[in-house]
C-alpha positions as CSV (number, residue, x, y, z in Angstrom):
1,X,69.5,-12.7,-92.6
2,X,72.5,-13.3,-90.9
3,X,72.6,-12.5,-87.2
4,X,75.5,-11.3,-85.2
5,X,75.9,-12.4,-81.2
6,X,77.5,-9.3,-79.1
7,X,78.3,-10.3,-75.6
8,X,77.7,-7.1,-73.3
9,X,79.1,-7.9,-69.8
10,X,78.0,-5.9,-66.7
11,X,77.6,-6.7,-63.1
12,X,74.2,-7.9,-61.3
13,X,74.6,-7.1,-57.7
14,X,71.9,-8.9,-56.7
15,X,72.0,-12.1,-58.5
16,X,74.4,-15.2,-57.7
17,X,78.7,-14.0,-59.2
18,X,76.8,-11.1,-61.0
19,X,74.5,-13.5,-63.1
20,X,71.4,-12.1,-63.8
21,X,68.1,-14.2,-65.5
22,X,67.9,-15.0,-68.8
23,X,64.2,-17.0,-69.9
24,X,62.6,-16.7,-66.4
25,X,60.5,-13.5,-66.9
26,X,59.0,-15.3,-69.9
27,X,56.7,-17.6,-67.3
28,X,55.3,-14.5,-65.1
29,X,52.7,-14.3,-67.0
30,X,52.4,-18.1,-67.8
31,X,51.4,-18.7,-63.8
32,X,48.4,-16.2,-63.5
33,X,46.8,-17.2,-66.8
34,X,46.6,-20.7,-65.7
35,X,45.4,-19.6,-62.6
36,X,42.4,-17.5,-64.3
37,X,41.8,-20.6,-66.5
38,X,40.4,-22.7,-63.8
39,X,38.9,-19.6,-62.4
40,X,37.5,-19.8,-65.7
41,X,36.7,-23.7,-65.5
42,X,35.3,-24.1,-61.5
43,X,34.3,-20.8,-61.0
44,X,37.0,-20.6,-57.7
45,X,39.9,-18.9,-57.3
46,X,43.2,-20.2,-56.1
47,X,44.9,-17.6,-54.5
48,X,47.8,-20.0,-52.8
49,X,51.2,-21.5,-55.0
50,X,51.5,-24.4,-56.1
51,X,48.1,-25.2,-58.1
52,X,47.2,-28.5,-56.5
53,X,44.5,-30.7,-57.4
54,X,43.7,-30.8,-53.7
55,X,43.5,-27.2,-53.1
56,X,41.2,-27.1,-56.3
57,X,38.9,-29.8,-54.9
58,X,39.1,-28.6,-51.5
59,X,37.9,-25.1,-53.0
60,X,34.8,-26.2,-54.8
61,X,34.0,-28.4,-51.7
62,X,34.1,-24.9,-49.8
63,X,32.1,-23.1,-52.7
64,X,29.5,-25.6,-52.2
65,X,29.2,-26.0,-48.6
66,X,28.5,-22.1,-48.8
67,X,26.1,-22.5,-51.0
68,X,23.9,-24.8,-48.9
């Protein structure tokens, strides 16, 4: 079918000359999900931004250390 493009303007006060997002709010729920996944995987959560190999490893060293 053929689809027609309608430009609405409005004003953002918040955002930068009234610009407000456009594909941002698709990767809200991108970040938690991977978080759960190595939740999922380790069995530790990451609670701290970014996801970092180091805070991964550093969190299963901790998880084990409590464990002994």
């Amino acid at each position: 079918p053929e689809i027609k493009t309608i430009i609405v303007e409005s004003n953002e006060p918040n955002g930068p000359f009234g610009a407000k997002e456009v594909g941002e709010g698709a990767i809200m729920p991108t970040i938690p999900a991977i978080l759960n996944a190595v939740y999922n995987a380790t069995g530790v959560r990451i609670f701290e931004l970014p996801l970092l190999p180091e805070r991964v490893y550093m969190a299963l060293k901790q998880k084990r250390q409590a464990k002994e």
